[in-house]
N, C-alpha and C positions, 0 to 999 in steps of 0.2 A: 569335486567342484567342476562345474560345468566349464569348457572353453571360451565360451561367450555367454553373452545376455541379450535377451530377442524382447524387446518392449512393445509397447501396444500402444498405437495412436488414441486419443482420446473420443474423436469423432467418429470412432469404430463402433460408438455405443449412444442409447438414447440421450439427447441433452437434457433430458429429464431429472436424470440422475444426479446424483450431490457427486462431488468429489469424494467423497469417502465411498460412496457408495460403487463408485468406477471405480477405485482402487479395488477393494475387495471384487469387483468381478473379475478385472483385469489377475487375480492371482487364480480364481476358480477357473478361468480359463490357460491356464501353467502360462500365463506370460510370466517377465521378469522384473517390469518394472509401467508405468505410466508415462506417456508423454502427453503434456499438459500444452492445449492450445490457446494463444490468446491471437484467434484473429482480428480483422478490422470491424466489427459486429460492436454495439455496444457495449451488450453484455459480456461478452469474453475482454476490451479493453478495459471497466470495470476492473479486475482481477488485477489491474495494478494498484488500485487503489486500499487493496486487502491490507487489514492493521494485525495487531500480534494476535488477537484472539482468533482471526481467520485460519494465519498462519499456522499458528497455533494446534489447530484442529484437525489440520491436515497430516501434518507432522505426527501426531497421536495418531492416525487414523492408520498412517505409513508404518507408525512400530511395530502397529497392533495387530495387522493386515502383513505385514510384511514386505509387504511391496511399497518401494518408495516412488516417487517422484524422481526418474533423473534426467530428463531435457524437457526442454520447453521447443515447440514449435509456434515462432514468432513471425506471423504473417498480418500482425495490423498494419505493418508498413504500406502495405498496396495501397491501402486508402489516404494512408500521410508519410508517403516516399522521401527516404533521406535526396533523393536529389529533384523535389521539386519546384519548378523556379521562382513559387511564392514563400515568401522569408518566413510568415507565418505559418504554412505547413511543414517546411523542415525544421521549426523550430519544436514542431509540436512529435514530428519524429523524431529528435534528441532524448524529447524529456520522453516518449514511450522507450526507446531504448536504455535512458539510464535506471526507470524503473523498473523495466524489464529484466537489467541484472541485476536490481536488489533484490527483487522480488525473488530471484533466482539462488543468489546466494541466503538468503532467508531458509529456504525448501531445502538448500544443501542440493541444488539440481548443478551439475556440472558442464551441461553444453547447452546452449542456445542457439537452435538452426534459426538462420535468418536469411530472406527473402533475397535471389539474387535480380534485383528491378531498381533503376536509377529514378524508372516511374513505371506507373501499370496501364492509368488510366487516359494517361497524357503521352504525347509522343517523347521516344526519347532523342535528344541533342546533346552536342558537344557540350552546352551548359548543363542540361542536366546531370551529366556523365560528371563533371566538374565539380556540383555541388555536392552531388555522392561521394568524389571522393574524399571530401571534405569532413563531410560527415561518417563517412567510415573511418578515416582517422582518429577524429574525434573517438566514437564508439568504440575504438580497436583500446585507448590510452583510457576509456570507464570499466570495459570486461576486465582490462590488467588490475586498475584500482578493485575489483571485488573478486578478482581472482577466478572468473566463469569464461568459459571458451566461446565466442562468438565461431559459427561453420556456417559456409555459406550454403543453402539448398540452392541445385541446378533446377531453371524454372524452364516453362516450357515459352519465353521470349530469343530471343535474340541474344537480349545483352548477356546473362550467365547463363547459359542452357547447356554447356557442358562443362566436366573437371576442368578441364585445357585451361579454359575461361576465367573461371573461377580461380584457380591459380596465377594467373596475371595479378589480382589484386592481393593473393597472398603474396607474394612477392612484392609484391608496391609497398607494401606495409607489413616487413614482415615482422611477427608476435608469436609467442606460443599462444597466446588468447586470438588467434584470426586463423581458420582449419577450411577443412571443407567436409561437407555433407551431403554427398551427392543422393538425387531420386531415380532407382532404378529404372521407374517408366519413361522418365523425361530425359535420362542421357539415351536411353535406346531408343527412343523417336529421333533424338539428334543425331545418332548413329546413320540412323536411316537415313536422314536429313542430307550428309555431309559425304555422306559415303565412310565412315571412320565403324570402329568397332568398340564395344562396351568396353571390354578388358585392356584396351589399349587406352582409351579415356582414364579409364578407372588410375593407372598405372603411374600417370600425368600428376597423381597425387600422393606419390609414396614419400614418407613421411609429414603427411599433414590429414591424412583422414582421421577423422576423427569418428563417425558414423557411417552408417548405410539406411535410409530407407527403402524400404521393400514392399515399391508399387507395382503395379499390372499397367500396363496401356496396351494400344491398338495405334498401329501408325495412323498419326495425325488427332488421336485421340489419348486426353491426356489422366483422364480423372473417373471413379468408379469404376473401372472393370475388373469383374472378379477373378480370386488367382485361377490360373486354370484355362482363362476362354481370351487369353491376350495374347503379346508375340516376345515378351518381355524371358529372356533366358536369365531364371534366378542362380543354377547352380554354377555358370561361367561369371555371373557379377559378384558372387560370395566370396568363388575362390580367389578370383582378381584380388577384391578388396583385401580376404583374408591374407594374400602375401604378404600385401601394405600395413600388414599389423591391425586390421580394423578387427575388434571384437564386440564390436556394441551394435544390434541392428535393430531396426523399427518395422514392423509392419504398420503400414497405413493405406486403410480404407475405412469408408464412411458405411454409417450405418443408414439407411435409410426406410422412407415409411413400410409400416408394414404391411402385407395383405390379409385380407379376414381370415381374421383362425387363425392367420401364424406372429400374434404381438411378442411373442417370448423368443420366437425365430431366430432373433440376433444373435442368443447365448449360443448356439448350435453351431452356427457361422463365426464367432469368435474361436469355441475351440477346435472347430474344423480347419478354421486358417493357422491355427497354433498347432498343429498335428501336419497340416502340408508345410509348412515353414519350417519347420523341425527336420523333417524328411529332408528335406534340401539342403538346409544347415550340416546335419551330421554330415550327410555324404560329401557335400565339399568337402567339411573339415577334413575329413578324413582321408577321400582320394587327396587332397592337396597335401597332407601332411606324407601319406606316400613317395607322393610324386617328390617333393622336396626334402625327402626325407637322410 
């Protein structure tokens, strides 16, 4: 039995693709499991409105395929942020969050990363901050009623853009359903930021990690850059994490258009990042289970 499970962001593949049909690449490519997006996009908030045949399908598709379903990365918030100061947009980000854990307990998915922004679009205030908390309360006492862990992702703002942070409001409310999930790329920019260091951030969160994503950035650059050509130290945030108990990690990046002649490209680039991520994986695991051994 493997030590961990290394999942695969869902945007890492054509949105073309059905669900079932992500699944089963996501397992030809040795990941371990699917992480399903429901951004601020039509079509992906849609996906709360899925009835049992939906569910249903997927679920079959996960037995069959083997790979299940087990987080949801929930960033429809940006567009309708729990602390925005119109009553009708936070009202409308309750009810995506409380479908978002049904939907979640449905699938049997167990973590729900969720967006750390009191607003994205709009500035943030003392009121906004306010009505966030509000609303995270709130959502901290629905994750408990369905039994699904809400973790917060470190965003590349201000307000949660590192572990540190992010634990302020695990603390405020504290829950086993309220974790943290920090993004590789985006606490090492904030590193860079602050003058602080990854494994030290990381550290900030022992006992309450619940995940790692495992992004690439470039200081001051936070999204798409491939593993390999960034500044992003995977084998120092693994073993960090791995002290902390974390055994669940994500690779995420997007897949994007393709150039002539190479439409099939992606599959090549999935299991090339599933072969670099591994590499990294073991040898932490490994040096650190020495070192601490």
């Amino acid at each position: 039995m493997k030590p961990y499970q290394l999942g695969l962001y869902e945007k890492s593949m054509p949105g073309s693709l059905s669900i079932e049909e992500k699944l089963q690449e996501t397992g030809n490519a040795s990941f371990d499991y699917l992480e399903l997006s429901i951004d601020e996009t039509d079509e992906k908030l849609a996906r709360l409105e899925w009835g049992k045949d939906e569910i249903s399908a997927i679920n079959r598709a996960a037995e069959e395929s083997g790979i299940p379903v087990k987080s949801i990365c929930l960033s429809g918030h940006r567009k309708f942020p729990m602390g925005d100061p119109d009553a009708e947009t936070r009202g409308k980000s309750l009810s995506i969050m409380e479908r978002a854990l049904t939907l979640a307990a449905r699938l049997g998915v167990r973590i729900i990363q969720i967006a750390g922004y009191d607003v994205y679009y709009k500035k943030s205030t003392e009121e906004t901050k306010k009505f966030f908390a509000e609303n995270l309360e709130k959502s901290v006492h629905l994750a408990a009623r369905e039994g699904v862990i809400l973790a917060f992702e470190t965003m590349e703002t201000p307000f949660i853009d590192t572990v540190e942070k992010a634990m302020n409001w695990v603390k405020k409310f504290p829950s086993p359903y309220l974790q943290v999930y920090p993004d590789t790329g985006n606490i090492t920019n904030a590193a860079l930021l602050y003058g602080t260091t990854v494994p030290g951030d990381i550290e900030k969160a022992s006992g309450h990690l619940a995940a790692l994503h495992l992004k690439e950035s470039k200081p001051g650059i936070y999204r798409e850059v491939p593993y390999g050509e960034g500044h992003v130290n995977f084998g120092e945030a693994i073993a960090a994490a791995w002290r902390e108990g974390c055994r669940r990690y994500v690779a995420e990046f997007w897949h994007s258009a393709p150039k002539s002649g190479e439409a099939d490209r992606w599959r090549t680039i999935l299991h090339d990042n599933s072969i670099y991520l591994r590499d990294i994986l073991d040898k932490a695991v490994v040096d650190t289970a020495e070192k601490y051994r």
